[in-house]
N, C-alpha and C positions, 0 to 999 in steps of 0.2 A: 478916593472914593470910599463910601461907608456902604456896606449891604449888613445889614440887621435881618434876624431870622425868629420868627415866633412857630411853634409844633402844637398842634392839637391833641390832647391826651389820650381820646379814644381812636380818631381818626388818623393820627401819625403823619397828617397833612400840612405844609408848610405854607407863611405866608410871609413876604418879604419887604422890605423897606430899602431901597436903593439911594442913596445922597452925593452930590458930589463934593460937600463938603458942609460941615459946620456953616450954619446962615446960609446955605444953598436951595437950591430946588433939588425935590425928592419924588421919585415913586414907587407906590404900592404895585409887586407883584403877584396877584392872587392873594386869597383873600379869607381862606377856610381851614384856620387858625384865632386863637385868642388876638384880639386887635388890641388891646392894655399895652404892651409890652414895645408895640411899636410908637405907639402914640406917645409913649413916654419919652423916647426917641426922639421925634417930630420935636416936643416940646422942649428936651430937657436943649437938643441941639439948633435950636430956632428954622428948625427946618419949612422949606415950603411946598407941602404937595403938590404936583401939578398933573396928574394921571393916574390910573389905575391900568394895569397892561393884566392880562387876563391870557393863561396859558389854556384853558379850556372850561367848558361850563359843566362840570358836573360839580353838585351841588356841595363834596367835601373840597372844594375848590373856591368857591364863588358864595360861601356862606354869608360874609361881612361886605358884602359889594353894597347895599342899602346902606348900609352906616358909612360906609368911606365917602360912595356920593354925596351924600345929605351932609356928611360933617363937612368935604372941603369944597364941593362943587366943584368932583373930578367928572373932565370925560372917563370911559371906556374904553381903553384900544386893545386892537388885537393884532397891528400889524407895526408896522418899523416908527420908529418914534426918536426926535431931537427934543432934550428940553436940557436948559443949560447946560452944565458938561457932559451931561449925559447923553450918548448915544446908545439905543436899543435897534439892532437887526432882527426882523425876525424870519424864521425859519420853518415854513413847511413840516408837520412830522406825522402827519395823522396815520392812526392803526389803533391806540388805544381808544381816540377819536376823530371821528373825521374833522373837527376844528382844530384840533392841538397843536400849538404855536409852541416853539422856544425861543428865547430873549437870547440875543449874546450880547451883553453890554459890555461898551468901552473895551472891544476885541480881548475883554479879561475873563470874564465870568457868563455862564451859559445858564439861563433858567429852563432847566429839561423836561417839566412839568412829568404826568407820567408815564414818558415815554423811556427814559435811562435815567436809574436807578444807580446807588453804589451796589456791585454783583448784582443785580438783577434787570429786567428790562419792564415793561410794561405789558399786561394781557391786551387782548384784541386781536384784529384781523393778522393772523402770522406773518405771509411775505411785507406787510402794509409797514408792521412794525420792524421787519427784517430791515425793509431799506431806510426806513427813519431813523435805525441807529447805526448801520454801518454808513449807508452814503450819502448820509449829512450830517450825523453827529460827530461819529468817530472820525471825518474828514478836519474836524476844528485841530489846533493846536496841541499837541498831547499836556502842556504846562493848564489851558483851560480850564478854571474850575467849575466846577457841575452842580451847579444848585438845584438838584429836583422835587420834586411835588410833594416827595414825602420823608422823611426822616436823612439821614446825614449826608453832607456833601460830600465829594470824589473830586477826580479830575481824571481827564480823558485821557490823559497818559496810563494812568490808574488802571480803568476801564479794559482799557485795548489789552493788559498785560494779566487783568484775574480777575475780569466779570464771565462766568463757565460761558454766556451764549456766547459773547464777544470771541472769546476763542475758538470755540467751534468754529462761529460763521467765518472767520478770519483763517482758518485753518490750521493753528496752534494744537488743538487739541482735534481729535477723533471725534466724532458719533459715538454716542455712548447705545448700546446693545441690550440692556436688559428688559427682559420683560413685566408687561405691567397691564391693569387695568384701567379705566377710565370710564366713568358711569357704566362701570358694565361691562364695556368694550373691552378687546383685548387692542395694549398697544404697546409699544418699545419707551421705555423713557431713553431719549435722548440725550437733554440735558436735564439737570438738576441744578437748583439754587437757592440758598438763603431767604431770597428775597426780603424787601423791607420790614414787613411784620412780624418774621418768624415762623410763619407757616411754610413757606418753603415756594418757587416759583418752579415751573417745567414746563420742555419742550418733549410733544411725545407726536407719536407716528403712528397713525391706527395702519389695520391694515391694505386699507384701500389706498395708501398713499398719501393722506390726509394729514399735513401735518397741523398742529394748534398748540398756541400758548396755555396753559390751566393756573388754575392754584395750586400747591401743593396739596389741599387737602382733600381733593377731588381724586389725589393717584394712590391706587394700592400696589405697594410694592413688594 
């Protein structure tokens, strides 16, 4: 199996190419990335498109969908999918959104759109994204590799042993204690992380109990 990876410069948003082999059938996963690099692909390997599988619709997501339809007269999917060796499961995970699909193909590789991240998880609805990565993602194979939405891949073995929520939620690590604000508010950072971009991802706790995902650059610490 070939999976080809193309990154957006500003957006850090990935778009994928899945084959099951040289002169096989292939598919685009998402799409909000430079298409050049896959198409090269396509071509140099005599590939045949037959799908576009679509982990979510936000638009650094779904950017190239017009051009992939019009160039190969691909359907659309957003749920489980056969096309020649390739098999795609998908997976429930919404919190970042409420349509957020993950691919597991060929029980090898997971397209995690952005819901889990390498160290970091995805913003959105808190407990929504809680259970999309502990009990469904994190349940896959720890060997699993993690192809997500936006800059470098992982595996869930990876994940479970040094992404900061991962450990918390799993109980490895403590509740972190310090104090912080958040537009204003006074709250606890919980966790802290890397996150994809560099600006940094957190879990904080206002005082009313309230927990929420943020950006980094929204917490003063």
């Amino acid at each position: 199996m070939l999976i080809e990876r193309s990154m957006h410069p500003d957006w850090l948003s990935n778009a994928y190419l899945v084959a099951e082999g040289s002169g096989g059938k292939a598919v685009f996963v998402d799409s909000g990335a430079p298409l050049e690099p896959l198409l090269a692909v396509v071509e140099r390997e005599r590939l045949t498109p037959t799908h576009l599988l679509i982990t979510h619709g936000h638009p650094d997501h779904v950017a190239g969908n017009d051009e992939l339809v019009r160039r190969f007269e691909l359907p659309v999917v957003r749920g489980s999918l056969d096309t020649g060796g390739l098999s795609f499961q998908a997976l429930a995970t919404p919190g970042h959104s409420d349509d957020m699909v993950a691919f597991v193909v060929n029980e090898i590789a997971c397209f995690t759109g952005d819901t889990l991240f390498r160290d970091s998880v995805g913003g959105g609805d808190f407990e929504t994204v809680r259970r999309s990565v502990m009990d469904v993602l994190m349940e896959l194979p720890p060997e699993t590799r993690v192809l997500p939405g936006h800059t470098e891949e992982t595996t869930i073995g990876r994940e479970a042993e040094e992404n900061p929520f991962v450990r918390v939620w799993s109980g490895l690590e403590p509740e972190g204690t310090e104090p912080c604000r958040v537009r204003g508010e006074d709250a606890t950072l919980v966790v802290w992380s890397p996150d994809y971009d560099g600006k940094g991802k957190a879990w904080v706790r206002f005082a009313d109990g309230r927990d929420a995902l943020v950006g980094g650059s929204r917490v003063e610490r």
